[in-house]
N, C-alpha and C positions, 0 to 999 in steps of 0.2 A: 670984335668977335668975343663972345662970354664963351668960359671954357668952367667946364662943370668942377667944381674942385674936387668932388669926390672920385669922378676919374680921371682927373688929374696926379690925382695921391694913387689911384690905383698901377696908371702907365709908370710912374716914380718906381712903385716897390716892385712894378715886373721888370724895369729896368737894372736897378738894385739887385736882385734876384739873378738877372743876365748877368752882372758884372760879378757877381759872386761865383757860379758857375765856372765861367770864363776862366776865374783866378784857379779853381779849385782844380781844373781840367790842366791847368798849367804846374800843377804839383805829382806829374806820373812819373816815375822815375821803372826801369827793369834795371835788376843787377843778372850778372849767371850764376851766382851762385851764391850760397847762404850766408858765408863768412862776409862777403860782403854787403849784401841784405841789413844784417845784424851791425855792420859799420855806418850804412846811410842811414839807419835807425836810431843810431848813439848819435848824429849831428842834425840830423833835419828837423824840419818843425815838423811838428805833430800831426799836421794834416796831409802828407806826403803820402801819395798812394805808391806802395812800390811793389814789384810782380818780381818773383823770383825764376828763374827757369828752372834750373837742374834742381828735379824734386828730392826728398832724402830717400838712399839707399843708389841712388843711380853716382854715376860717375861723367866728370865734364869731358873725361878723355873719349869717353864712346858714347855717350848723348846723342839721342834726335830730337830735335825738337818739333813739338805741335802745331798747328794751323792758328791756335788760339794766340800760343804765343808768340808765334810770327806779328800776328796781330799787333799783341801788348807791343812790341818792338817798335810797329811801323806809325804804334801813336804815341810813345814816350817821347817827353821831353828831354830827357838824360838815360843817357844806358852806360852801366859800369861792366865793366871786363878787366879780366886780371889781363887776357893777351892771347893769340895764336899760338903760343906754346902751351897752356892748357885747353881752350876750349877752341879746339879747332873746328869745330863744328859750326860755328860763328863768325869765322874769319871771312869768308867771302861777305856774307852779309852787311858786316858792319865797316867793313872796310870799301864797302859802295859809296859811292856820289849822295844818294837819300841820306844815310843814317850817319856817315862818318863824320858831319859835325856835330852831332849829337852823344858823340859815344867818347868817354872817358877809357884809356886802358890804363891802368895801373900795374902792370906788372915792372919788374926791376929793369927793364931797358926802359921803361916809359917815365922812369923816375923824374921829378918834377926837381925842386930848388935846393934839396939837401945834397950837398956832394958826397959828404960822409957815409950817409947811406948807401949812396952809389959805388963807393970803394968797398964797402964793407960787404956789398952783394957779391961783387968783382972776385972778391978774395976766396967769399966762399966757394965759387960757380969754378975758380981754377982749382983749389984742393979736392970738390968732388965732382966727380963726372956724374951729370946728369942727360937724360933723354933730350930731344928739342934743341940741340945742339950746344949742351953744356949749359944750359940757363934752369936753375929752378924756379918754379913759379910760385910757390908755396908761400908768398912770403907773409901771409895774413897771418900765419902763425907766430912770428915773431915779430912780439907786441911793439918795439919800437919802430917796425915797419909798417905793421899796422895803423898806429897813428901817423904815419906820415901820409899812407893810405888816407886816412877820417882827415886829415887837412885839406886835402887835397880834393878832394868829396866836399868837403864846404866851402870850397873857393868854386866849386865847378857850382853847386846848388843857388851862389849870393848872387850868378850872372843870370839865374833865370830871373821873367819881370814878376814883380810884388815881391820878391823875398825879401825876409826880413834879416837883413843883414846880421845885425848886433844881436838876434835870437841866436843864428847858426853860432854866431863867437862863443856864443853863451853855453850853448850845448856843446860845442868842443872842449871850450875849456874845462866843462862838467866831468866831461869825459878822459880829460888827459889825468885829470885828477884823482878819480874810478881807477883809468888803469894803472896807474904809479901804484897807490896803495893796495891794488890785486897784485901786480907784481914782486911786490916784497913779502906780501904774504903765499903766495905760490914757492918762493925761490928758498923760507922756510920749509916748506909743507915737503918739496920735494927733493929736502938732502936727504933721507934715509937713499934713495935712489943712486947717488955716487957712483959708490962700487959695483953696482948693477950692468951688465952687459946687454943694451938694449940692442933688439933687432928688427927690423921693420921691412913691410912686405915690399913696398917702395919708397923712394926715398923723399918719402914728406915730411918727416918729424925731423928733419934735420935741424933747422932753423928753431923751431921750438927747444930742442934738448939744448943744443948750444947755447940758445940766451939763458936758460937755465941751468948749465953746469955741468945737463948728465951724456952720457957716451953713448953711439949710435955704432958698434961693431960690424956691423952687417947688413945687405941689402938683395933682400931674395931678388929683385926685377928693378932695374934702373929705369925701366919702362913700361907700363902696365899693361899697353898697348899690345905687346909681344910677351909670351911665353918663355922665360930663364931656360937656358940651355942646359943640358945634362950637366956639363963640367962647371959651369957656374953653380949648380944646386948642388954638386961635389961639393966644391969649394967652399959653400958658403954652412954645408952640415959639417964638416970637420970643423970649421969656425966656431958652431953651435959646440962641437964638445970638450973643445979647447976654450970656452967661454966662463967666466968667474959668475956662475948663477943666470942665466941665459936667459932671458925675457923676451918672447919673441909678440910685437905689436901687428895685432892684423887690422884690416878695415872691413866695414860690413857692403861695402861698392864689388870687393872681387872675389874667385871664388877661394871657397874654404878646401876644397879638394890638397890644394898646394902646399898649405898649410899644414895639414896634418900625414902627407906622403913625407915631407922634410924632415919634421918632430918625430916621427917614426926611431923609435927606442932611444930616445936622449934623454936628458933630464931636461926636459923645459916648460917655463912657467908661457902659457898664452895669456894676452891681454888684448882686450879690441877697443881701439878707440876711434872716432870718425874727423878724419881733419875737414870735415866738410858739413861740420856743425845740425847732424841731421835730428837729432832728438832737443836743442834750444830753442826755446819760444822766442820769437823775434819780438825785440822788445829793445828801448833805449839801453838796458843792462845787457842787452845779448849779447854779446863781446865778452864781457866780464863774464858771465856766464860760462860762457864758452872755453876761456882760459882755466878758468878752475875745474871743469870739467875733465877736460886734456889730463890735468894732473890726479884727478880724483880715479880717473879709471886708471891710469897706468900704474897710482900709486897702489889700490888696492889689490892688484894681480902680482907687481912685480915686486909687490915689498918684502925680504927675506924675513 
């Protein structure tokens, strides 16, 4: 049987064209949320399509999610999540039979092979009382969690089929090496901060300030979820004016009404920063980004 070469070369390159596809369709990653987004960005290869859910200015704690992105979910290859103690709006979903081999949680109970890490979560989660029953979930802010996060993210991406192994190593190690030198230059940037008495509206910035050195006095709402009670919002404005220079950190996710009934005749300095990365171009640097950021808004408001 003669077989015509010219379509022969043509079924070749729509076969080629299928397998290409194929691979490209096998690179769809959804994170819930942007910190993380900007983490699978800083290791994956380049051609990694990934959907973010919770858009900027919204919050993971009271989030709906769309039909669309129902969707994006129910065709990912990989879905990251910090965990049922932030985005519980996700928890039945991903914890079904369909999606729960497919979903990565990283939050501090899900921690992977660092023990250190694990103790060092441990320690913090007994000195502060946090919502979701004493666990903060927060922990993309503080960068050495973070990259145990972006490890952990490349181990989970080298199992799907075609990746390129030795790329992801490559772009980790990129990145561990980014963020070491953003962190020594942050941890300069933000000693004026010291003596500073920060205070935030919940209790996200904890982890951040502590790898950094500066002090967290106060927490209007251990739970964003619920509204701070009269005698807690007492408590926590006598705090504000027994405070050495009182910098109070809001987020642009909840409202500003609480905010300025509290600050009501004090001396205090406001500063808004967003731990949920809402104004970063997602991009391989977004991370690094994102850290310098943290520091640049809180330095400029809160610097005496």
């Amino acid at each position: 049987m003669n077989t015509n070469p010219r379509l022969s070369g043509v079924i070749a390159s729509l076969l080629l064209i299928s397998l290409s596809l194929n691979a490209a369709a096998a690179n769809r990653v959804v994170t819930s949320i942007k910190p993380l987004e900007l983490l699978v960005r800083a290791v994956a290869e380049e051609d990694v399509e990934v959907t973010n859910l919770v858009p900027s200015g919204s919050s993971p704690h009271t989030y709906t999610m769309k039909p669309s992105q129902r969707r994006a979910l129910e065709n990912a290859d990989r879905v990251f999540w910090v965990g049922p103690q932030l985005e519980s709006f996700l928890t039945r979903l991903l914890e079904g039979e369909e999606l729960r081999r497919r979903t990565l949680a990283l939050g501090p109970e899900h921690a992977g092979g660092d023990e250190h890490h694990r103790e060092e979560a441990g320690r913090h989660n007994e000195a502060h009382g946090h919502a979701n029953g004493g666990t903060d979930p927060h922990l993309w802010l503080d960068p050495v969690l973070a990259l145990e996060m972006a490890e952990r993210i490349a181990r989970s991406l080298s199992e799907l089929p075609g990746a390129d192994t030795a790329r992801l190593e490559q772009r980790l190690g990129q990145f561990r090496e980014k963020l070491a030198v953003a962190e020594s230059e942050i941890r300069k940037k933000l000693q004026p901060l010291e003596a500073i008495s920060l205070f935030t509206y919940h209790d996200a910035f904890r982890r951040y300030a502590e790898h950094y050195g500066l002090k967290v006095d106060g927490v209007l709402t251990f739970n964003p979820e619920v509204s701070p009670g009269a005698r807690h919002m007492a408590e926590v404005q006598q705090q504000l004016r027994n405070a050495n220079n009182p910098c109070l950190l809001t987020e642009p996710q909840f409202q500003r009404e609480w905010w300025r009934g509290i600050s009501s005749g004090i001396d205090i300095t406001l500063a808004e920063w967003d731990p949920l990365a809402g104004d970063i171009t997602p991009s391989a640097n977004g991370y690094i980004d994102f850290q310098h950021k943290i520091a640049d808004s809180v330095l400029a408001a809160c610097r005496t």
